[in-house]
C-alpha positions as CSV (number, residue, x, y, z in Angstrom):
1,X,-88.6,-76.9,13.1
2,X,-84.9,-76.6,13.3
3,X,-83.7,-74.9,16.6
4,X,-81.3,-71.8,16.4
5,X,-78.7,-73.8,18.2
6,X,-75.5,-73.6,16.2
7,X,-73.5,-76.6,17.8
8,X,-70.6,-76.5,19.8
9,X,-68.0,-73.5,19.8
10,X,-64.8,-74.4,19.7
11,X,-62.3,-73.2,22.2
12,X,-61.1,-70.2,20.5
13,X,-65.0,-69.4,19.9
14,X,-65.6,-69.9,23.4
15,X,-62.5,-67.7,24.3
16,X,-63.6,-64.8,22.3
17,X,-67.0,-65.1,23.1
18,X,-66.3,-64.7,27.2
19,X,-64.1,-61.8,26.3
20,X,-66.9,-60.2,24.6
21,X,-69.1,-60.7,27.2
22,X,-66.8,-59.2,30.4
23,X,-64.1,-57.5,28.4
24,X,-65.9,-54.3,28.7
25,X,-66.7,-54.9,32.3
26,X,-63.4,-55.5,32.8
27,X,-62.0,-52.6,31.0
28,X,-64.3,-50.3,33.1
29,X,-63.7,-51.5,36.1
30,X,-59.4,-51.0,35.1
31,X,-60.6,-47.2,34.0
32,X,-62.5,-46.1,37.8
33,X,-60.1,-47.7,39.7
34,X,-57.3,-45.8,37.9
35,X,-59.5,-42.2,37.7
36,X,-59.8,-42.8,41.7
37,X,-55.9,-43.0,42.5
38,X,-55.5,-40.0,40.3
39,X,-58.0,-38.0,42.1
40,X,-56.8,-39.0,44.9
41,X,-53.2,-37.6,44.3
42,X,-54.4,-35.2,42.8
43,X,-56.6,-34.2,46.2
44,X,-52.9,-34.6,48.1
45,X,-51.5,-32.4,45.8
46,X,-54.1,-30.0,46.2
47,X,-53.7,-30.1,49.9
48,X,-50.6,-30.0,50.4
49,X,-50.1,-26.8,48.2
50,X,-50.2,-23.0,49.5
51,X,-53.7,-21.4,49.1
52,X,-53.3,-18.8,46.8
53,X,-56.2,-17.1,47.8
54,X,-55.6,-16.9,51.4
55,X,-51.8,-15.5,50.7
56,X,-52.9,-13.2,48.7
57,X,-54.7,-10.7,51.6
58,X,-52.7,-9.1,53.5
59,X,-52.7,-7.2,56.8
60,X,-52.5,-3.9,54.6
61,X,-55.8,-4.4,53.0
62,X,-57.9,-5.3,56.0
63,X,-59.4,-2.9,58.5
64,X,-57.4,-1.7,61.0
65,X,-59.6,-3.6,63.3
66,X,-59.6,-6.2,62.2
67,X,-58.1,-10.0,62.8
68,X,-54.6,-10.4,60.2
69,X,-55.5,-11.9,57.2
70,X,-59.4,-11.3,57.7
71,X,-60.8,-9.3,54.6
72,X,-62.6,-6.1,55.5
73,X,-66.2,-6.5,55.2
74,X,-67.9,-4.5,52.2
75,X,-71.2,-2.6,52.2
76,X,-73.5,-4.1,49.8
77,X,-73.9,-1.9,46.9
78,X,-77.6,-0.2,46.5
79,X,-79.3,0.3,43.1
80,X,-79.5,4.2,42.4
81,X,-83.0,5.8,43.9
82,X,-83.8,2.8,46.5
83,X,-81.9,4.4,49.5
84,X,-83.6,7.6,48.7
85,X,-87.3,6.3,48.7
86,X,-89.7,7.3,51.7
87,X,-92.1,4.0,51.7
């Protein structure tokens, strides 16, 4: 029986044939390490930037109890006919 060895690669064989192998493991390794630096910037720039949502309540629209900037508390709305029930 003739075993499925094929001989010896030659060097460019060999060459190709290891960058087959960890090329891709390479090329992923490249890709998270480049995703994580741009989240990371991208966190900086998050933080460092105003809050839109915070800006946008002012003193006006809360109570006039309550702390500046704090949003006035809402009563929950109630489906029609449940207040009005006598259980």
């Amino acid at each position: 029986m003739l075993p499925l060895h094929l001989g010896a690669l030659h060097p460019m064989e060999q060459a190709l044939t290891v960058l087959l192998a960890f090329g891709p493991f390479l090329v992923l390794g490249v890709v998270i390490v480049l995703r994580r630096r741009a989240e990371e910037r991208e966190g900086e720039e998050a933080d460092a930037a105003p809050d839109p949502v915070a800006d946008s309540v002012t003193t006006s629209d809360a109570a006039p109890d309550a702390a500046p900037g704090v949003a006035p508390e809402v009563a929950p709305e109630v489906a029609p006919g449940v207040a009005d029930r006598d259980d």
